[in-house]
TORMITI-388284 format. One line per 5 residues: their letters; for each residue x, y, z of N, C-alpha, C. Coordinates in steps of 0.001 Angstrom, whole numbers, plus 524288, in hexadecimal, padded with zeros to 5 digits. Each point is the difference from the previous one (the first is absolute). Layout:
BEGIN
a) X,Y,Z,X,Y,Z,X,Y,Z  ...
***
This chain:
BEGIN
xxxxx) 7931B,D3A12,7CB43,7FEC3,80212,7FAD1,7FA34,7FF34,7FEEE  7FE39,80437,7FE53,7FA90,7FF43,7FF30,7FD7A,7FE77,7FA55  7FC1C,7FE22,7FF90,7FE25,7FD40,7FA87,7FF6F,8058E,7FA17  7FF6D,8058C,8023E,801AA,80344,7FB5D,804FD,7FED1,7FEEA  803C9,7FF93,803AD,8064E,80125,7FFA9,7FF74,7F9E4,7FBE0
xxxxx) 7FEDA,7FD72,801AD,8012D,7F9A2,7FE0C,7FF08,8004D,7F925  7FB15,802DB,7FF11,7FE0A,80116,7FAA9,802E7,80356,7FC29  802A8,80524,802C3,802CE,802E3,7FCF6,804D7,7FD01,7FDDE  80399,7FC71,8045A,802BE,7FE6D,7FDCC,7FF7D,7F8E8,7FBAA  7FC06,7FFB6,80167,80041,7FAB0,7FB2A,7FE08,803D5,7FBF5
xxxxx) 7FD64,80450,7FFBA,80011,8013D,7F95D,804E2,8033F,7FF3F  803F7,80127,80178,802E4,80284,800E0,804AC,7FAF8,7FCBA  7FFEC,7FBFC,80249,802BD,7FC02,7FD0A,7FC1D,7FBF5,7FDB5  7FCA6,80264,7FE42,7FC01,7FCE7,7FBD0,7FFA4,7FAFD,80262  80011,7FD71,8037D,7FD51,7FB8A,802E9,7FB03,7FE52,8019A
xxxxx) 7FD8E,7FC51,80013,7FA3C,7FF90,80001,80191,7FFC5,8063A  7FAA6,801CF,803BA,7FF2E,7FF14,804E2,7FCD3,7FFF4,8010B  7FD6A,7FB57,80357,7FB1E,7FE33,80180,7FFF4,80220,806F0  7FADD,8014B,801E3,80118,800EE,804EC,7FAC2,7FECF,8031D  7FF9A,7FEA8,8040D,7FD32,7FE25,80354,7FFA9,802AC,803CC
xxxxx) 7FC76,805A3,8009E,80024,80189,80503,7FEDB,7FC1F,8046C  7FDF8,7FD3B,80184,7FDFD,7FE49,802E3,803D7,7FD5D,801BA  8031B,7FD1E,7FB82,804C7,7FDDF,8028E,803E9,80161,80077  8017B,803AD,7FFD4,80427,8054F,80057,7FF06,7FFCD,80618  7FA9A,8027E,8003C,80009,8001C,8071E,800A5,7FC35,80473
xxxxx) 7FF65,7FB61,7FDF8,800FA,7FB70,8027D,8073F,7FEF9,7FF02  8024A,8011E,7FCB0,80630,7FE74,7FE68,802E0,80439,8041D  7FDC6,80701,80073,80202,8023A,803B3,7FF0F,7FE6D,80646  7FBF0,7FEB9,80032,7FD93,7FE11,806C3,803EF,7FC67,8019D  80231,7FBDB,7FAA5,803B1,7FCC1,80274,80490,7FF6F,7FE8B
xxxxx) 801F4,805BF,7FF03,80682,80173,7FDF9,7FF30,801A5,80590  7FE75,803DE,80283,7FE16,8041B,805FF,8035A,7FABC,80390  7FA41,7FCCF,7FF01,80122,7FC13,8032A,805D3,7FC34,802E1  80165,7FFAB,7FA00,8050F,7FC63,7FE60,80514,803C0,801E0  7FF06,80682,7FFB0,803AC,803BA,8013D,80037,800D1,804E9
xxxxx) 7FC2A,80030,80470,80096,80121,804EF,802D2,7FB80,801DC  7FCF9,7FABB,7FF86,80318,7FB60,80225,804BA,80175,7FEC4  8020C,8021C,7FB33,804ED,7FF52,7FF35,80388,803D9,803A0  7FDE2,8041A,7FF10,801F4,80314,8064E,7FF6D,7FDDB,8065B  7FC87,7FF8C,7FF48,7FF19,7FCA7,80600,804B7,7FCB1,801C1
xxxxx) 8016B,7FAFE,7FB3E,8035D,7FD2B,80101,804DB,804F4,7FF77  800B8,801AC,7FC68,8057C,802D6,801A9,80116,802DD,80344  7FB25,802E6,80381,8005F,800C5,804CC,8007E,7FEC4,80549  7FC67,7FB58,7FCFC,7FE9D,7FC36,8064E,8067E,80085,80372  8047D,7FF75,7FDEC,805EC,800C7,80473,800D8,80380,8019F
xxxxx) 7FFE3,80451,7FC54,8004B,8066E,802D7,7FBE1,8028A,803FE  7FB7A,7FCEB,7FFC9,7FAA3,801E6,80147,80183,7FC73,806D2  8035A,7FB73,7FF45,7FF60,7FD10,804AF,80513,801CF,80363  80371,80102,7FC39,8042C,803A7,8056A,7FE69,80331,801E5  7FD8A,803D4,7FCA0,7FD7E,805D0,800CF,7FCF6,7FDB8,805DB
xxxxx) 7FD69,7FCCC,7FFE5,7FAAD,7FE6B,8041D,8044D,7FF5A,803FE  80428,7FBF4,8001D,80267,7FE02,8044B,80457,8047D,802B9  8014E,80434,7FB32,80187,80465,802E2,7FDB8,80315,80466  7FB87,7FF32,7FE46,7FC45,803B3,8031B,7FE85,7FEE7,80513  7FDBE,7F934,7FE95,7FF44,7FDAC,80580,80669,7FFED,803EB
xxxxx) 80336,80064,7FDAA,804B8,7FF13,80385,800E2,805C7,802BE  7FFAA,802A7,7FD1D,8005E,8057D,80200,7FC11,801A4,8046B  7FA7C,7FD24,7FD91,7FC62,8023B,805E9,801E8,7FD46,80562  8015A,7F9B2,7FEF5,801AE,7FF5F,803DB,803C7,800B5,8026B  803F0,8019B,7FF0C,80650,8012D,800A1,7FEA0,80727,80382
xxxxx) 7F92F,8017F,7FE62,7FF20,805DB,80177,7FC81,7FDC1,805A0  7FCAF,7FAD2,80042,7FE88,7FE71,803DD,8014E,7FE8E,803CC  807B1,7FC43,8001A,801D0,7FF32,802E7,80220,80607,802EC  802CB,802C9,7FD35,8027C,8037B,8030C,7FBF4,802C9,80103  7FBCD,8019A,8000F,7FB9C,80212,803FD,7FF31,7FB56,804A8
xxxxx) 7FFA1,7FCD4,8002E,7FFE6,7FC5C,8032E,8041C,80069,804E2  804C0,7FEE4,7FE92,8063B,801B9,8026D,7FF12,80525,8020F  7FE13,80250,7FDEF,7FF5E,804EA,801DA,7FC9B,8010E,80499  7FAB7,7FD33,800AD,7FD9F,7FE9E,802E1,80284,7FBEE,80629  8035A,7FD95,7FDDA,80291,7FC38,803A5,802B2,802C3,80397
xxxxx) 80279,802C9,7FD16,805B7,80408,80204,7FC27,802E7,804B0  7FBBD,80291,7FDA3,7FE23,80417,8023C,7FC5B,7FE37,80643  7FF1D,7FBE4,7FFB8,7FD25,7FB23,8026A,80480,7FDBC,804FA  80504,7FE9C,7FC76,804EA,7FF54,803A4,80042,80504,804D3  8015A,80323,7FDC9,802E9,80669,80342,7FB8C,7FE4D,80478
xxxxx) 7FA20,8017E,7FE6F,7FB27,80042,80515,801F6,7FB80,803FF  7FFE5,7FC01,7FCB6,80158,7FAB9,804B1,8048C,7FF30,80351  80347,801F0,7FDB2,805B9,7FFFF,80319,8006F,805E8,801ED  7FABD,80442,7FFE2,80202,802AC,80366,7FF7D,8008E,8073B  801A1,8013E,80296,802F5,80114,805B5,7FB54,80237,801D0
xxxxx) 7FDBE,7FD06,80524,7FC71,80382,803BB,80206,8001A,804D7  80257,80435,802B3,80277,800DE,8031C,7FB0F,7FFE7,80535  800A6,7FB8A,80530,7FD0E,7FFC5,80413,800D8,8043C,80538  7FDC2,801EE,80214,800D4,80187,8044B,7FC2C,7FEEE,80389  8010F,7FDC9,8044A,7FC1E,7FF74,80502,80254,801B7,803C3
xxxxx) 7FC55,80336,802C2,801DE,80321,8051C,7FAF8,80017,802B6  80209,7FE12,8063F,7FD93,801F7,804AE,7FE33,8028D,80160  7FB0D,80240,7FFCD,7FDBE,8069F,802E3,800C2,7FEA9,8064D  80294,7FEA9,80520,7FFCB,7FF48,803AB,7FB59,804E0,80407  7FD2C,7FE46,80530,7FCB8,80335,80081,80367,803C3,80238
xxxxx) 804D8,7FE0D,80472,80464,8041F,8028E,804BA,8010B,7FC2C  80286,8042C,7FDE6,804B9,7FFC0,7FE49,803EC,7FC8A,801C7  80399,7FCE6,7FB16,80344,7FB31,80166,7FE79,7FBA8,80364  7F9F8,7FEEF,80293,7FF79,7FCC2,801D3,7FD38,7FB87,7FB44  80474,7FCCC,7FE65,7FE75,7FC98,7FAC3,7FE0C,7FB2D,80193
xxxxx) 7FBB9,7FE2C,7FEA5,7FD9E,7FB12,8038C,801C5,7FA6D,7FBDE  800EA,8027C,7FB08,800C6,7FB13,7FB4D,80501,7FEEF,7FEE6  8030A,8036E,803A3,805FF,7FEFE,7FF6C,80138,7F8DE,80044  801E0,7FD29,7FD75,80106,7FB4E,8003C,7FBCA,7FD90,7FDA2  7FC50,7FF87,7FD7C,7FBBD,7FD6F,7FE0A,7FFC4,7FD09,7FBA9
xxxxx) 7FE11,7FD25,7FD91,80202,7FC7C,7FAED,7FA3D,802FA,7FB34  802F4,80327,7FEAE,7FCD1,803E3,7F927,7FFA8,7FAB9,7FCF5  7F96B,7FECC,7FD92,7FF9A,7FCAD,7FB6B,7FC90,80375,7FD9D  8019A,7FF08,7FA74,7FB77,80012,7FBFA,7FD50,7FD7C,7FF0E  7FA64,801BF,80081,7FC3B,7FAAB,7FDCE,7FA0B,80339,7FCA5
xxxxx) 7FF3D,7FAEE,7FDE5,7FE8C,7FA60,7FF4B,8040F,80044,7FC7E  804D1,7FAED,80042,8025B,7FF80,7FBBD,7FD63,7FA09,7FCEC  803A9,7FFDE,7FB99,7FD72,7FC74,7FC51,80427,7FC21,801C5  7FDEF,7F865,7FD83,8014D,7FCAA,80186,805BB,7FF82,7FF03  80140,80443,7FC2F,805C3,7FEC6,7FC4B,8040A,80423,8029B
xxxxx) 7FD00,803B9,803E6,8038F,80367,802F3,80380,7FDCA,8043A  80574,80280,7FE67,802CA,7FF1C,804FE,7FED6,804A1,80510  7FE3C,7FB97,801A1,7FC7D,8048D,80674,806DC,8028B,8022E  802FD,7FBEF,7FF86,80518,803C1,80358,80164,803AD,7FEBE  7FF6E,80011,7F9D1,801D8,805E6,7FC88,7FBAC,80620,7FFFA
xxxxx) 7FAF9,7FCBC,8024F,7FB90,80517,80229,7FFAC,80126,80700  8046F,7FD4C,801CB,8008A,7FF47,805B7,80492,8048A,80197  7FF33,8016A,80545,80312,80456,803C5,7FF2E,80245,80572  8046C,7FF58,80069,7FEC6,80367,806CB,800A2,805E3,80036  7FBB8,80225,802AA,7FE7A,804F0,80121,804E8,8013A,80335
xxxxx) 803CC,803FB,800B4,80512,80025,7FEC6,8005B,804D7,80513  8031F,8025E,802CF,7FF9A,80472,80406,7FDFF,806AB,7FC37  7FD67,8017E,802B5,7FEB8,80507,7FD90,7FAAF,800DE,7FF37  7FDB4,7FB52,7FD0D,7FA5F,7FFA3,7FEC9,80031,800E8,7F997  80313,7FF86,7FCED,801B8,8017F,7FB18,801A6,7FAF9,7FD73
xxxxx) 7FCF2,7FDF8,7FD7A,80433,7F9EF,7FC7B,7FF31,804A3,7F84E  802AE,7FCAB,7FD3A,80110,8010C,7FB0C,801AA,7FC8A,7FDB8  7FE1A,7FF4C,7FC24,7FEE8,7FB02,7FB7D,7FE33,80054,7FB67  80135,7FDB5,7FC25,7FDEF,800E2,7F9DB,7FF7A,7FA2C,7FB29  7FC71,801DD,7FE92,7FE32,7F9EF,7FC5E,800B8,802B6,7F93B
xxxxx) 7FF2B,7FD35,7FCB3,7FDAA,80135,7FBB8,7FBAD,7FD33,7FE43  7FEA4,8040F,7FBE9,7F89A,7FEC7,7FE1B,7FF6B,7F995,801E3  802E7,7FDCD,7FB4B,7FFBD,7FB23,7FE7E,800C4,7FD18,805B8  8042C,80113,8015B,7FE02,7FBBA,805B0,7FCB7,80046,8025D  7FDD4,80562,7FF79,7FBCF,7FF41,804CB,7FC5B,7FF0A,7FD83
xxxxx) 7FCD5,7FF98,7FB66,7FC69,7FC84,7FE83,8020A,7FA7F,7FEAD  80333,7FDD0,80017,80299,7FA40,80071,7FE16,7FFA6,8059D  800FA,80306,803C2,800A7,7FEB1,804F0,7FA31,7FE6E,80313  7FB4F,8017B,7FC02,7FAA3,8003E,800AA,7FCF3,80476,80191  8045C,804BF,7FD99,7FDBA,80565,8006C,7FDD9,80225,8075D
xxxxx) 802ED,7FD84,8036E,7FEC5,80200,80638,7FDE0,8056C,80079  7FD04,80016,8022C,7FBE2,8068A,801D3,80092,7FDCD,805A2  801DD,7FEE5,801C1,80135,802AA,806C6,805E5,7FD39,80301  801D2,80219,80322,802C8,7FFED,8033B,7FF1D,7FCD2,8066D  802E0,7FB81,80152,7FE3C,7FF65,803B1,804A5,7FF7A,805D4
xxxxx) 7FE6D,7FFDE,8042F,8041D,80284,802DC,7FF5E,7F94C,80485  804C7,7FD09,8002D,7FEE4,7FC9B,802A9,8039B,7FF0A,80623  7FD8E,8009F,804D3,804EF,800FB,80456,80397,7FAFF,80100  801A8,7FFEA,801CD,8061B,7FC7E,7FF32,7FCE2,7FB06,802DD  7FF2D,7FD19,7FD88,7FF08,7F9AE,80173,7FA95,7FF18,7FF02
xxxxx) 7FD66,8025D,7FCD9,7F9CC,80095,7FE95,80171,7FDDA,7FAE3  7F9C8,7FCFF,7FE0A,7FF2D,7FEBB,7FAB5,7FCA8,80426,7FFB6  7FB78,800B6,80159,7FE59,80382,7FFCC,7FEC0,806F1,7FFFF  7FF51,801A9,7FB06,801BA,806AF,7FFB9,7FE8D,80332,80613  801A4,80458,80284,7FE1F,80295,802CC,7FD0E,8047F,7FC1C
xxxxx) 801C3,801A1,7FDC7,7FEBC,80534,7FC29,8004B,7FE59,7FA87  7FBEA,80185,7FC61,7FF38,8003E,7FAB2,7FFBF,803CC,7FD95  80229,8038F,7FCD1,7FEFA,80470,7FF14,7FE5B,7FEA6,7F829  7FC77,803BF,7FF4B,7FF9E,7FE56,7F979,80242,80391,7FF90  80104,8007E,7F8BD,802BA,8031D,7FDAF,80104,7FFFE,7FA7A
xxxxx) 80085,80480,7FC87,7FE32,80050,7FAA5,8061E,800D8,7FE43  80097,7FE48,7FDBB,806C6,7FEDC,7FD6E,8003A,806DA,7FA83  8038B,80297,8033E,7FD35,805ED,7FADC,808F1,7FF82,7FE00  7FF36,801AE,7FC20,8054F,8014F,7FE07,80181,804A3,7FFBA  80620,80251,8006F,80301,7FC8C,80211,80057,7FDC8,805C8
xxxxx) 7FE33,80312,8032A,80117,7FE5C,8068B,7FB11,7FE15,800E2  7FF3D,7FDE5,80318,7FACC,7FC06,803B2,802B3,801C5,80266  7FCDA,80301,805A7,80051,8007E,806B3,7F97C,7FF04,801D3  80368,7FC20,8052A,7FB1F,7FDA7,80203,80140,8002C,80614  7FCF5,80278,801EC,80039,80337,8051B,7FCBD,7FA65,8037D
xxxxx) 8049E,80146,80471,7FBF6,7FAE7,8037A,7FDE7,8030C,805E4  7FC93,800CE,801EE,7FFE2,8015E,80467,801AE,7FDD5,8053A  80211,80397,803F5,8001C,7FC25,8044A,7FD4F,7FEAA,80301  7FB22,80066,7FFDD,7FB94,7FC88,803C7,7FDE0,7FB9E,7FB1E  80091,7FC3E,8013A,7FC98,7FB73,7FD4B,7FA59,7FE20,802C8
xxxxx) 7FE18,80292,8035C,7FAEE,7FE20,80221,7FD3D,805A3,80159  7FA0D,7FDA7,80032,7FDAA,804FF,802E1,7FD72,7FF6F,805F1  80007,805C9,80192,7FBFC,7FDA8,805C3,7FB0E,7FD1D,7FE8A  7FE77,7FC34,804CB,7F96B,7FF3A,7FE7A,7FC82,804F7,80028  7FC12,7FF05,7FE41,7FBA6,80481,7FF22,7FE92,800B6,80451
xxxxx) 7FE5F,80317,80294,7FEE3,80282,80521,7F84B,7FD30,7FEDA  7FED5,7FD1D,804C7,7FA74,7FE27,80067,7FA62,80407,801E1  7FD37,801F6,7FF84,7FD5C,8027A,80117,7FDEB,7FEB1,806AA  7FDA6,802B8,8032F,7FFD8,7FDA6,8044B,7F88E,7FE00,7FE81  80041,7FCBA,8039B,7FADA,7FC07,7FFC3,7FC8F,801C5,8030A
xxxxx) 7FB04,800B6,7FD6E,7FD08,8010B,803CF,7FCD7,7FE46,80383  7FD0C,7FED2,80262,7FE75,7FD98,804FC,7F946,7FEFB,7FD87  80181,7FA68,80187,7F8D5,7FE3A,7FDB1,7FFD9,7FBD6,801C7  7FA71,7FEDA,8010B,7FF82,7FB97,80296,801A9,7FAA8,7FC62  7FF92,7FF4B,7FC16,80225,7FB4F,7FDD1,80492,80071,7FD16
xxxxx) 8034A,7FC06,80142,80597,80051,7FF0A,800C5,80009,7FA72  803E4,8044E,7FE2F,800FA,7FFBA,7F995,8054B,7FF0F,800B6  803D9,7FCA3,7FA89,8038B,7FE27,80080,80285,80473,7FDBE  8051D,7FEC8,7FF95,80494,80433,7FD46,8049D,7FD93,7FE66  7FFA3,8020C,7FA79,802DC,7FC62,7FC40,806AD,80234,80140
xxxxx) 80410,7FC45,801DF,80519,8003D,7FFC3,802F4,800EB,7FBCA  803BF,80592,80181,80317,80222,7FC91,804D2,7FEAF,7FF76  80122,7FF8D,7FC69,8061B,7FE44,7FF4E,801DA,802A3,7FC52  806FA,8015C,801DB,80195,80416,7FE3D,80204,7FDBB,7FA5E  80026,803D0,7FC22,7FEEB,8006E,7FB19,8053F,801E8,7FCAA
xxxx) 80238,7FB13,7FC0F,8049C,80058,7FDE6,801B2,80596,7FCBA  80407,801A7,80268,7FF3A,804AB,7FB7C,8047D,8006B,7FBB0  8007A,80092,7FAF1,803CC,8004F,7FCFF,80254,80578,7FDCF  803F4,7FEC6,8017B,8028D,806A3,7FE98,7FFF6,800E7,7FC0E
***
């Protein structure tokens, strides 16, 4: 109510009224005052579910994006990579790896080597399959190694890039090469030496 309104009605009921702008404006600044607090507090409960609705809802919207993520994360890891390794032999059916002990390597300290272990089988054809997850459990192996029956040591290493769904990893049947053919020497009076060749591992 403003100070005309205030005037009409005290002469209106013949009442004396004294007035103080100055303190009029100071009495509203702290009715304002005294009125918001008073909302505030009667809000402050509705204002704090309202808040805790909200936060519950984003997160209740964070988890199941999350789950969703997991799920989607699961399927990749548990899915199936189907192996194939086969023999290119240099003569038809003459298979040189028939009987041989197939490892995967480098495995990791926590791998069971027996479960990445196999014998190269008649035909020149083995078949085998892992999923994601084991084989990075297993220390993620990039090559194949071919070991002959009573050897610690590999004869053949072949690398190899793990592609989905099938990995085929072709082994050749020569594992060595000829030496390099030497040039012939030519004739001079002072003797020049000639460095010894040795034949040179080859990986299929």
């Amino acid at each position: 109510m403003d100070y005309g309104k205030v005037k009409e009605i005290a002469a209106v009921s013949g009442l004396k009224y004294s007035f103080d702008e100055r303190q009029w404006t100071k009495d509203r600044e702290v009715l304002t005052k005294q009125y918001r607090e008073y909302l505030m507090a009667r809000l402050q409960a509705p204002l704090t579910s309202a808040r805790n609705y909200l936060l519950n809802q984003a997160m209740e919207q964070a988890q199941r994006e999350f789950e969703k993520q997991l799920i989607a994360m699961r399927k990749e890891l548990n899915k199936t990579v189907k192996v194939q390794i086969i023999e290119q032999p240099e003569k038809a059916g003459e298979y040189k790896y028939e009987g041989y002990t197939v490892r995967f390597a480098p495995l990791s300290n926590s791998a069971n080597a027996k479960n990445w272990t196999g014998k190269m089988p008649k035909g020149g054809e083995m078949n085998t399959s892992f999923t994601v997850l084991g084989y990075m459990q297993a220390g993620s192996p990039n090559s194949l190694e071919l070991y002959p029956a009573g050897k610690d040591s590999p004869e053949v290493t072949v690398s190899f890039k793990v592609s989905y769904p099938t990995t085929t990893i072709f082994i050749s049947g020569s594992d060595k090469e000829k030496p390099e053919q030497q040039p012939p020497i030519e004739s001079s009076n002072e003797p020049s030496a000639v460095p010894e060749t040795k034949p040179k591992q080859e990986y299929a």
